[in-house]
N, C-alpha and C positions, 0 to 999 in steps of 0.2 A: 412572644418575641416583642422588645422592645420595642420603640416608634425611632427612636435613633439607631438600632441594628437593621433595620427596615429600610432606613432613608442611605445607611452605608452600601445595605446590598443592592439597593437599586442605582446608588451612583456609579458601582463599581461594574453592574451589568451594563446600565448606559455608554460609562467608557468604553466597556470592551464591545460593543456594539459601534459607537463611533470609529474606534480602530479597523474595525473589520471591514467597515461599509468605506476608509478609507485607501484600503489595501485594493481594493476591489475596483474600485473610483476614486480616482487621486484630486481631482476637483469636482468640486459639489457646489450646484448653483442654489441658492433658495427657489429660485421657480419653478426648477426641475424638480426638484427634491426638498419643499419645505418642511418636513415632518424630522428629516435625515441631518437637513441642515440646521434648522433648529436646536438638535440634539449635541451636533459638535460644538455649536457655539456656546453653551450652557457650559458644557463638558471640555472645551479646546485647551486648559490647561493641563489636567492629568494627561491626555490624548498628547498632545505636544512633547510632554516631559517624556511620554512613553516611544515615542519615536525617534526622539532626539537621544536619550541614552540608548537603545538598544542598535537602535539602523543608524542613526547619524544624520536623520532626514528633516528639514524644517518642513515646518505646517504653522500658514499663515493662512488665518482666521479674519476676515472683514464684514462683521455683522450690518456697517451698513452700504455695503453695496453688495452683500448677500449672496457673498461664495467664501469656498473654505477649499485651500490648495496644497496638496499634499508634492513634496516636490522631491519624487521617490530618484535618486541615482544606483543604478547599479550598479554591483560588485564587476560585473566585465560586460561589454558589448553584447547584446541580445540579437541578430536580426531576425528569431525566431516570432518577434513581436511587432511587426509593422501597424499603421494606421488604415483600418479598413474601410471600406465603402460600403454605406449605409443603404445596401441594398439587397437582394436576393441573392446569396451565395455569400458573399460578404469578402470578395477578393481583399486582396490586398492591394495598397496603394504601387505603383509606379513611381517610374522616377519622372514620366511627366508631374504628376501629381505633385507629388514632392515639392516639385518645380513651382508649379502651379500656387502650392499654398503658401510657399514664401516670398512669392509675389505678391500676391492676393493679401495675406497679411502686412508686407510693409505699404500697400496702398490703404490700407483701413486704418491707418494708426491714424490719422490725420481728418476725418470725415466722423462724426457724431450717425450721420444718417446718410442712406445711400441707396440708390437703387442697380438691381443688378444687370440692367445696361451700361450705366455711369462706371458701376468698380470693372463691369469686363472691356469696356474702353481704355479706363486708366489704368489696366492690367496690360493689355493687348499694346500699349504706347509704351508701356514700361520693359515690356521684354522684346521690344522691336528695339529699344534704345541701348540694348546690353547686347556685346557682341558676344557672349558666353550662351545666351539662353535663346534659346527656337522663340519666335513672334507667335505669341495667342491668334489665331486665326478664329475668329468668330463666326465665320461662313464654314467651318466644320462641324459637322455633328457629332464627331467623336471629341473633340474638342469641347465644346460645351458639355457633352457629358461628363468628362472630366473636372471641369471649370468647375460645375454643380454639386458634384461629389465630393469636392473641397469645399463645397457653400455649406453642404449636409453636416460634413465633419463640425466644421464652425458652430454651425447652429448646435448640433448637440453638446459644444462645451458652454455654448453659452455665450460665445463672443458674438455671434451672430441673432438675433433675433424678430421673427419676421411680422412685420406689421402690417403689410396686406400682401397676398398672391402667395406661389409656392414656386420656389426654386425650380423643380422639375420641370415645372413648363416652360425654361428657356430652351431643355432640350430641343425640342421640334420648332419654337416660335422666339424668333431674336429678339422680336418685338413685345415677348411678357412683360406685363407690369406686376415687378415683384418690386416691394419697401424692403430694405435694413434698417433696424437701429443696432448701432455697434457700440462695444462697451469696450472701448481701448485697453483702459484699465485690465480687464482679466485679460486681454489679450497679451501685454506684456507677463504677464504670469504664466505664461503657456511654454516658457523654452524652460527646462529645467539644469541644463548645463551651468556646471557650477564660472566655469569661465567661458564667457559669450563671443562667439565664431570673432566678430570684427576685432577682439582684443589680439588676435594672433596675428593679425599683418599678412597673408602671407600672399605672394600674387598669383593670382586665378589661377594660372596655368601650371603652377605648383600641387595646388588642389587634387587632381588625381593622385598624381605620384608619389603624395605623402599622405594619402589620406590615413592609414592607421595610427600613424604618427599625429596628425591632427585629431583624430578621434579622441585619441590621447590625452591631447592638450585640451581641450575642450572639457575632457571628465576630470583631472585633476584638482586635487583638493587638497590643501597647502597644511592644512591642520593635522594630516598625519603623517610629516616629513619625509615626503617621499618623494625621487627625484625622479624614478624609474616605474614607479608601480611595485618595486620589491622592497621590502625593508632589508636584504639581505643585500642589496648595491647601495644602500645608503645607511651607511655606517654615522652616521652623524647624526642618525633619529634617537631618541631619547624611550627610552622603555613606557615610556607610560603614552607615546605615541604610537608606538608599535603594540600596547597593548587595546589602544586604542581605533587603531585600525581591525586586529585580528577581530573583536568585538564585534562591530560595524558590518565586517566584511561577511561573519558568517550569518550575522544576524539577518542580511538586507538576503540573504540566499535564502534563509531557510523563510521567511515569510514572502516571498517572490517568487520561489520556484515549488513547483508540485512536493518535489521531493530533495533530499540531500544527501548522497551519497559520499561516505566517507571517502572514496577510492576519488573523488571527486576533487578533495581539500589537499594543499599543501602539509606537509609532516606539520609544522607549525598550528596549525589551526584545527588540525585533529588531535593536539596534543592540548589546545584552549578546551576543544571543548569536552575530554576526556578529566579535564582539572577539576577539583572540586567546586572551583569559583563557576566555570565553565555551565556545569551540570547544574549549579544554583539557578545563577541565571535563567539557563532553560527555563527549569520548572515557572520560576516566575514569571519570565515574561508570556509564556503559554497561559497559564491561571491569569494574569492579567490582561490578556488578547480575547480571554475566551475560547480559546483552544485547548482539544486535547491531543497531551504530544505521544506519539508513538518512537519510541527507541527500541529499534532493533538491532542486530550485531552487523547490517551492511550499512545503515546511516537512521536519518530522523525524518517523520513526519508532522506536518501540524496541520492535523483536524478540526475543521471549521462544519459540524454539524449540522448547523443552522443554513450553511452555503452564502453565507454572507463576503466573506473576503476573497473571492473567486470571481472572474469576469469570463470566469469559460469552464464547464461542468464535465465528468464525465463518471458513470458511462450518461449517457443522453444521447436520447433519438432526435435530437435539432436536425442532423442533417444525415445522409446516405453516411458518409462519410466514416463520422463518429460511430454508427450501429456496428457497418464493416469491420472498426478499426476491433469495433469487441468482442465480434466473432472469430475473428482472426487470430485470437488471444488463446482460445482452444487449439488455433494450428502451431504455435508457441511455446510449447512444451518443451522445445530445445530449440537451439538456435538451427534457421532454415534458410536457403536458398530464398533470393526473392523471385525465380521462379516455381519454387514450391507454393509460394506464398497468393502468386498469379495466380496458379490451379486453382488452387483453395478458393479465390475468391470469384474465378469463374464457375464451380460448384454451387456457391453460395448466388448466384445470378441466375442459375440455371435451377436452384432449391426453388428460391422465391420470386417467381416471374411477371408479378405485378409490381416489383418492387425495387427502386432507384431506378427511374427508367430515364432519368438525364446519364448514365453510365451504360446505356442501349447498344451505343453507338460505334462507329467503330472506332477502338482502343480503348475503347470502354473498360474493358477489364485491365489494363496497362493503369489508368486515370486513377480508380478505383482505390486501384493497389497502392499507388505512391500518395492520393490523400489519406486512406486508413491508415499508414505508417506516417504519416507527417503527424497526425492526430496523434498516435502513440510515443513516440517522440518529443514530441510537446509536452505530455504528460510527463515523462521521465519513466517509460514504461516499457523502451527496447532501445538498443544501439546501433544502427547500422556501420558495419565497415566492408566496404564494397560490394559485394553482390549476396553479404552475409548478413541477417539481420537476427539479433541478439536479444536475449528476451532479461530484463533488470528484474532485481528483485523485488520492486514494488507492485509488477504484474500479477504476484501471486494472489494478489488481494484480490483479483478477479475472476480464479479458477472455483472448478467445484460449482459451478454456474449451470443451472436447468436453460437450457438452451431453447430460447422461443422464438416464432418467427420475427422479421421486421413486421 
């Protein structure tokens, strides 16, 4: 083999290596990851062209302040994906939290460095000063856990970085001395909404009551002439917008979701990707990602071998949860009651009795059961509709399974 066939295959595994580690992590610090970041900056043009025609998504690259920020929009509202807490179990944020970070963030725009007495003063004054938002109480301990948990978030994207002390110990002690230095900069890169909440005008107390309608307006993107979310209410979009969107739209699904099931798409967009253009595509942008694509006759997968474009595995024994959610997959054979699914998984507590013992408890087997179906679900691996829980056809991939203990 050549020296120039050599230096092609390896720019071309690089790319699809940067894509993947971008799919998986949409911003990339150099400090966190200089080997990773490195490699997109080398690479950030094919990598760029390769996201921008396929999903529609920019990726801005700033070698020297040393992050690289993938600014993935999705095809429709997710709440299956919240911001979690960097901690044992790995809940999901609240809506104190929530609260919390976009406080906590518009007081750091302004501050190079800071400590975290200082940002929870100019927090706790900032939301005393707004008659919408509860006053940070810094004399609560659940409260500064909270605080801290948004400090955690921060630090791992990068905006936060700690120069002396550890956040955690303001939990128990107001008085910790913990240093920031804060890098504004990637902080503004942190909203990915294509149009930014304050452009909407609308007043607070509206806020609830339109929220889906502002969800709306916030994800909107003018370049695929759409005034509704349908091209089928907007007869004034031009074909090569509409075929522009359909592109985008399946593209941003099937690289963002586990799975993609036909019964899933509008006629339109199973009819894209049944087209020869459609099926091209595919192939390519799979062989370009580093993916191998699976087509079956219910929809499409794309296999990331390596497990690099994934921020969440399965099956894996990380937690009770996930183990549950795959032995359960044997009670699955047809669709079952979820208190069949209860049984089952108090059998499976009473099989293995050293094992999950934070599910001991009482409800334990109630808890159990609705984390190992949120986990399956997630996946794109069963359907619940009411007390009936449906098994997809991507679960088959995990049947025929020698069954071993947790």
């Amino acid at each position: 083999m050549s020296l120039t066939n050599q230096l092609v295959i390896a720019e071309r595994e690089e790319v699809a290596r940067g894509i993947r580690a971008l799919l998986a992590t949409p911003l990339i610090g150099e400090r966190g990851s200089p080997e990773i970041f490195d490699l997109i900056r080398r690479r950030r043009e094919p990598i760029r062209q390769w996201f921008e025609y396929y999903c529609g998504w920019t990726l801005t690259v700033e070698p020297r302040l040393g992050y690289a920020r993938l600014v993935k929009v999705r095809a429709a509202a997710d709440p299956s994906r919240p911001a979690r807490r960097l901690r044992s179990g790995r809940a999901a944020f609240d809506r104190r939290r929530y609260v919390l970070l976009c406080v906590a963030a518009a007081e750091l725009l302004t501050v190079p460095v800071t400590t975290i007495r200082l940002l929870a003063d100019r927090v706790a004054r900032a939301s005393a000063a707004d008659d919408l938002v509860t006053a940070f109480d810094t004399g609560s301990r659940a409260e500064r856990l909270a605080f801290v948990d948004v400090l955690k978030l921060l630090e791992s994207y990068g905006v936060l970085e700690t120069a002396d002390g550890d956040a955690e110990s303001f939990v128990d002690d107001t008085t910790a001395k913990v240093l920031f230095r804060v890098d504004a900069t990637l902080l503004l890169r942190m909203l990915a909404a294509p149009v930014g909440p304050s452009q909407l005008a609308v007043p607070a107390d509206d806020v609830a009551l339109r929220f889906e309608e502002l969800l709306e307006a916030v994800s909107h993107e003018q370049r695929y002439g759409l005034s509704s979310g349908r091209h089928e209410d907007t007869p004034s979009a031009s074909d090569v917008q509409r075929n522009l969107w359909l592109r985008h739209t399946v593209f941003r699904r099937l690289v963002d979701d586990p799975v993609l099931y036909f019964a899933e798409l509008t006629a339109e967009e199973r009819a894209y990707l049944g087209s020869p253009t459609g099926r091209q595509l595919l192939r390519r942008a799979a062989e370009q990602g580093g993916f191998v694509l699976e087509e079956r006759a219910e929809g499409l997968l794309l296999v990331d071998v390596d497990g690099l474009s994934t921020d969440e595995r399965f099956p894996d024994d990380g937690s009770n949860a996930k183990v549950a959610a795959l032995l359960l997959l044997d009670a699955l054979d047809e669709p079952r009651t979820t208190d069949y699914l209860r049984n089952a998984t108090a059998k499976l507590l009473k099989r293995f009795p050293r094992w999950a013992k934070t599910y001991r408890g009482k409800d334990g087997v109630r808890r159990l059961t609705v984390d190992a179906l949120a986990v399956l679900t997630g996946f794109g691996l069963v359907r619940t509709e009411a007390e009936l829980v449906r098994p997809l056809p991507a679960a088959a991939r995990y049947t025929d399974r020698n069954e071993e203990a947790p």
